[in-house]
C-alpha positions in Angstrom: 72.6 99.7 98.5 75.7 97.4 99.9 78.5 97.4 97.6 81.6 95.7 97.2 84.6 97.5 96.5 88.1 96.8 94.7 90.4 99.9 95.9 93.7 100.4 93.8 94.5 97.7 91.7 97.5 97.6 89.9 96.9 96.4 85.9 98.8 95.6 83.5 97.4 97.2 80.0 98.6 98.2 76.4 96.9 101.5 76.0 97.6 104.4 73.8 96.5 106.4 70.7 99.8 106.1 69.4 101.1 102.7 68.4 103.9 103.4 69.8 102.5 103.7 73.5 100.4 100.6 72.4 104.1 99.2 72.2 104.2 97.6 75.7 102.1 97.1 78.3 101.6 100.2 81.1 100.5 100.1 84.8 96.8 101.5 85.0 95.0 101.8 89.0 91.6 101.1 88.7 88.6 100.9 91.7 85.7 99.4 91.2 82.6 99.0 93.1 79.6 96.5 92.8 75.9 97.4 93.7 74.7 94.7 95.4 73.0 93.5 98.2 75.1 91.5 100.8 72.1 90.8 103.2 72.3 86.8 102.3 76.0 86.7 102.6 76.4 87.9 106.0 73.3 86.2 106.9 74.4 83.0 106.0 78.4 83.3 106.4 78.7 81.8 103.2 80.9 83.0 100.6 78.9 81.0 98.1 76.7 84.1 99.0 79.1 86.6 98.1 80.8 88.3 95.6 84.1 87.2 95.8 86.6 90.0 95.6 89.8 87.9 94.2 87.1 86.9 91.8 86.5 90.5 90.6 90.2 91.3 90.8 91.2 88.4 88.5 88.4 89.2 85.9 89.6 93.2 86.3 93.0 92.0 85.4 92.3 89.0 82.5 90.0 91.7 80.6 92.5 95.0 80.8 95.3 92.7 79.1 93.1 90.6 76.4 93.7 93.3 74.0 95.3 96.4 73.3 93.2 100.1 73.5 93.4 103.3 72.2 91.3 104.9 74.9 90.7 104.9 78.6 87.4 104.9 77.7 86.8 101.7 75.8 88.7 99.7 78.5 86.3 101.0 81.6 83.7 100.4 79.4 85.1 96.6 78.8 85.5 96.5 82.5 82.4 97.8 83.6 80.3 95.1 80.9 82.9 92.2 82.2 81.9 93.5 85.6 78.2 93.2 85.3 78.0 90.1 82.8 79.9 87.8 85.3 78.7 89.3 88.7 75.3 89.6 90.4 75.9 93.2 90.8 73.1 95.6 89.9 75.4 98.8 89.0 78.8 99.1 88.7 81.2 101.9 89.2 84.8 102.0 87.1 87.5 104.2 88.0 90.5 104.0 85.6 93.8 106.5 86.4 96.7 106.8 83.9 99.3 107.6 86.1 101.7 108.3 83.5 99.6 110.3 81.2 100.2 113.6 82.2 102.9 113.5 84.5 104.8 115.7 82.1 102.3 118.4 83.0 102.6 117.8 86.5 99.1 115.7 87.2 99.5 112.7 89.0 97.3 111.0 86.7 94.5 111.3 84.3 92.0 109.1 83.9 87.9 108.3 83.2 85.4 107.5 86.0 82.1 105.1 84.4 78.8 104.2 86.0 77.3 101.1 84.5 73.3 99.8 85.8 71.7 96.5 84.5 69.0 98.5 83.8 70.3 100.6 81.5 
């Protein structure tokens, strides 16, 4: 399966279990990547074809800052639906990494990887 892939973007989200980390909005990285099959597209050299990346990019970023979460969780989850209710993709994979999280600890990040198929 062909996929199309959104390495490293930078969003802007108010995430937290406490209120108080709710408080303003913090920098998540999140990759996604779209099952799909790009046979017509590169046939046709048509991005009418395609999946438009920017596309994805914008939706990734609208969707982490509609509303505030407690979890890492729910928002790959919202990304992941968002993802597969606006795209032609037949799966989609959601990588969310809190680099903050645990940097106290000395982890880089933490964060919650999600698999999401049309079919279930």
């Amino acid at each position: 399966m062909d996929k199309v892939i959104v390495s490293g973007a930078r969003l802007a989200a108010r995430i937290g279990v406490s209120e108080q980390e709710r408080a303003a909005a913090q920098e998540l990285v999140v990759d996604v990547e779209l099952e799909t099959d790009t046979r017509e597209a590169a046939r046709t050299d048509d991005v009418r074809n395609a999946i438009d990346y920017a596309a994805v990019h914008a939706l990734l970023a609208a969707t982490a800052a509609a509303r505030p979460r407690a979890l890492v969780e729910t928002l790959a989850a919202d990304l992941a639906g968002a993802v597969l209710e606006r795209f032609p993709a037949r799966g989609v994979r959601v990588l969310v990494r809190k680099p903050g999280a645990l940097r106290a600890h000395g982890a880089d990040w933490a964060g919650v990887e999600i698999t999401r198929r049309r079919d279930g």
